[in-house]
C-alpha positions in Angstrom: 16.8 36.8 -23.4 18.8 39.9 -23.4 17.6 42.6 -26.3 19.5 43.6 -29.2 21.3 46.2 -28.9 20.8 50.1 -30.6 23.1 52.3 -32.0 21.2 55.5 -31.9 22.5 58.6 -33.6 21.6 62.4 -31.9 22.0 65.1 -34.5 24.2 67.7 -33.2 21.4 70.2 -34.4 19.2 69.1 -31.6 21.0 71.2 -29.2 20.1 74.3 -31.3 16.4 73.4 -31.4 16.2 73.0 -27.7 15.2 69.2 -28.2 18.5 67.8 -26.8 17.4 67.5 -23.2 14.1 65.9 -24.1 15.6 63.3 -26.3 18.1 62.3 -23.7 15.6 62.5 -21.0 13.9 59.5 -23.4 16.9 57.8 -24.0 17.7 57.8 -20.1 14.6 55.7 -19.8 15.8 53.3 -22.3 14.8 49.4 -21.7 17.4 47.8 -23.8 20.9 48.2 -24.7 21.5 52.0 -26.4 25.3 53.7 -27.7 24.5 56.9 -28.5 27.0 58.0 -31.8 26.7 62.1 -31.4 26.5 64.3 -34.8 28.8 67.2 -35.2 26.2 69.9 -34.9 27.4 73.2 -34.7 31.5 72.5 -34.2 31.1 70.5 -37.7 29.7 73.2 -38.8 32.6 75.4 -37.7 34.9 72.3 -39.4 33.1 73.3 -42.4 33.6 76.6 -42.2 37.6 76.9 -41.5 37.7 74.5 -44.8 36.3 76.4 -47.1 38.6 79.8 -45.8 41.7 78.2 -45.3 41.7 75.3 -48.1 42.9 72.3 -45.9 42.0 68.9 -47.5 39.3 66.3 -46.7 41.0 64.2 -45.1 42.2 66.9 -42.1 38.7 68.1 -42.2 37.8 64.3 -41.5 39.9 64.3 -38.6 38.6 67.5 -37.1 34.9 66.3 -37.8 35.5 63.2 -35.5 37.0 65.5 -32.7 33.8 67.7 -33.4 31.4 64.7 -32.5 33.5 64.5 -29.1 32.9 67.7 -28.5 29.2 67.3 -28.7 29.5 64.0 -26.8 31.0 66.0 -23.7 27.8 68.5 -24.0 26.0 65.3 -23.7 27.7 63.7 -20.6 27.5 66.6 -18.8 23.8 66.4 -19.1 22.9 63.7 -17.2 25.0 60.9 -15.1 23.7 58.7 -17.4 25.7 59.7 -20.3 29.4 58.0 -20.0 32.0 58.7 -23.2 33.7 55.6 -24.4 36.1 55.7 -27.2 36.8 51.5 -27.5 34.5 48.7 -27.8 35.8 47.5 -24.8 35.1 50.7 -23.1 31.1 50.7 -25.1 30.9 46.8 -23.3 32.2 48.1 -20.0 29.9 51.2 -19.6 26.6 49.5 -20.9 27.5 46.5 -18.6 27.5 49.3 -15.5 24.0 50.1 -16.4 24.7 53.4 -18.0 24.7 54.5 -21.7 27.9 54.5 -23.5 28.2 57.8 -25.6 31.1 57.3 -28.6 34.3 59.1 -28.9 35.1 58.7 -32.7 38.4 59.5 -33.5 40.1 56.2 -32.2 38.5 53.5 -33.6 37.4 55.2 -37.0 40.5 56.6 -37.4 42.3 53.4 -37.8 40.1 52.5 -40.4 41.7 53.3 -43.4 38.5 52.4 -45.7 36.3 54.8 -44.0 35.8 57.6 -46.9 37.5 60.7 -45.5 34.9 62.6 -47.1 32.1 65.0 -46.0 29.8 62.0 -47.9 30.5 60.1 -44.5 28.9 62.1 -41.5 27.8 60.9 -38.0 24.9 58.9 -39.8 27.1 56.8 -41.8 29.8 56.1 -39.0 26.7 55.5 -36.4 26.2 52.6 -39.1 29.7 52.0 -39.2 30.3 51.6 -35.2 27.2 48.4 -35.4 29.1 46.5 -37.6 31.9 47.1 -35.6 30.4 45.8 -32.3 27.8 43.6 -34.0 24.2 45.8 -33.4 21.6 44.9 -35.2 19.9 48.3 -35.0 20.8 51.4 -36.2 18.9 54.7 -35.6 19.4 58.2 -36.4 17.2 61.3 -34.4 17.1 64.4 -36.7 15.9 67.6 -36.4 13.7 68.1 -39.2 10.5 67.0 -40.2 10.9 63.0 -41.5 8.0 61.2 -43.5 8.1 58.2 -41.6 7.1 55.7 -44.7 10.4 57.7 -46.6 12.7 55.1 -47.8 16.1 55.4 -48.2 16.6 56.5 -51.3 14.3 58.9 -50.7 15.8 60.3 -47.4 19.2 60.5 -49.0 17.8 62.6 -52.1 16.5 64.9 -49.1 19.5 65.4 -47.7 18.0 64.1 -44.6 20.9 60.9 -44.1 24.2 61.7 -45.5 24.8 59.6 -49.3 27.1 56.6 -47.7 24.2 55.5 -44.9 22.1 53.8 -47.6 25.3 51.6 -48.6 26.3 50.4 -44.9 22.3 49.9 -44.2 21.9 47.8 -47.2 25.5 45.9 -46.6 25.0 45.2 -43.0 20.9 44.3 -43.5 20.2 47.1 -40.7 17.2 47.5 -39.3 16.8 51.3 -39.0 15.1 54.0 -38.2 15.2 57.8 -39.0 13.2 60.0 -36.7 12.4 63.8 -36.9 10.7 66.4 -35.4 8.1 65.9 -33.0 8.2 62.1 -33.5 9.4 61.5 -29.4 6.9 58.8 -29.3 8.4 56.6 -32.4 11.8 57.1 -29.8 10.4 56.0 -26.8 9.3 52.9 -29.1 12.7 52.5 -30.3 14.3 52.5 -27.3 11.7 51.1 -24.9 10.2 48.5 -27.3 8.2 46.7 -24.4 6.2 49.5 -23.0 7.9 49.9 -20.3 10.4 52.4 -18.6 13.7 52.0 -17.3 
């Protein structure tokens, strides 16, 4: 029976901390079917910036955050042939179904949704949650940089700051099963994405 598949979230802060490779070097090895949704990082953080000097609204600074997480999905492709962008969930089915790991491209398909909050309350984390309703994935994950308490709850993680304030909602609303791992928790990933043991 084929496995469920995971829609795994890589926090654009792990190419500052130097993890990046690593993580996508576990990823690569995956035994069951992975999207990766990729964060912002450092070109959201640029988005962030340019709003606060020039004044634009949310909703532009919405729009420039999705292009932001395409960015940081073509760092990720040209990491490893393994990495292939897809902006459609036909395109998602076609690259996973070539044996390689679909990496999202945003801005199409979340910004034809016109309920998505075009807020800064709804990051990567939340539209990671977002994309596995969308294409029916029963799994939700989310790799940060920081240091997580792995028996944190929800409520707990968003207080933190660690998952943006919308995740919670879509978690709850979809029944997710989910997972947020930090720092120096590459085991718990191998586990999430090789849940029999083995390597792929």
């Amino acid at each position: 029976m084929a496995q469920a598949p995971l829609v795994l979230k890589l926090g654009g802060s792990l190419l500052e901390t130097g993890r990046l490779a690593g993580v996508l070097s576990i990823v690569s090895k995956r035994t069951r079917p992975v999207v990766l949704v990729p964060g912002g990082g450092k070109f959201a953080d640029e988005v962030r910036r340019s709003q606060a000097e020039h004044g634009f609204d949310d909703a532009a600074a919405h729009r420039l955050a999705l292009f932001a997480m395409h960015q940081m999905a073509n760092v990720i492709a040209t990491r490893s042939p393994h990495f292939v962008p897809a902006s459609s969930r036909e395109e998602i089915g076609a690259v996973g179904a070539s044996g390689l790991i679909p990496v999202w491209l945003p801005a199409a398909m979340a910004g034809e949704d016109q309920s998505i909050p075009k807020t800064w309350d709804m990051t990567s984390d939340s539209l990671a949650a977002w994309l596995a309703a969308r294409i029916g994935a029963p799994d939700v994950g989310l790799v940060k940089s920081c240091v997580v308490e792995p028996a944190a709850t929800l409520e707990e993680l968003g207080a933190a700051g660690i998952v943006d304030p919308l995740f919670e909602t879509y978690v709850k609303r979809h029944r997710f099963h989910w997972s947020v791992i930090g720092e120096g928790e590459e085991r718990r990933l191998h586990q999430l994405v090789a849940p029999d043991g083995r390597t792929g």
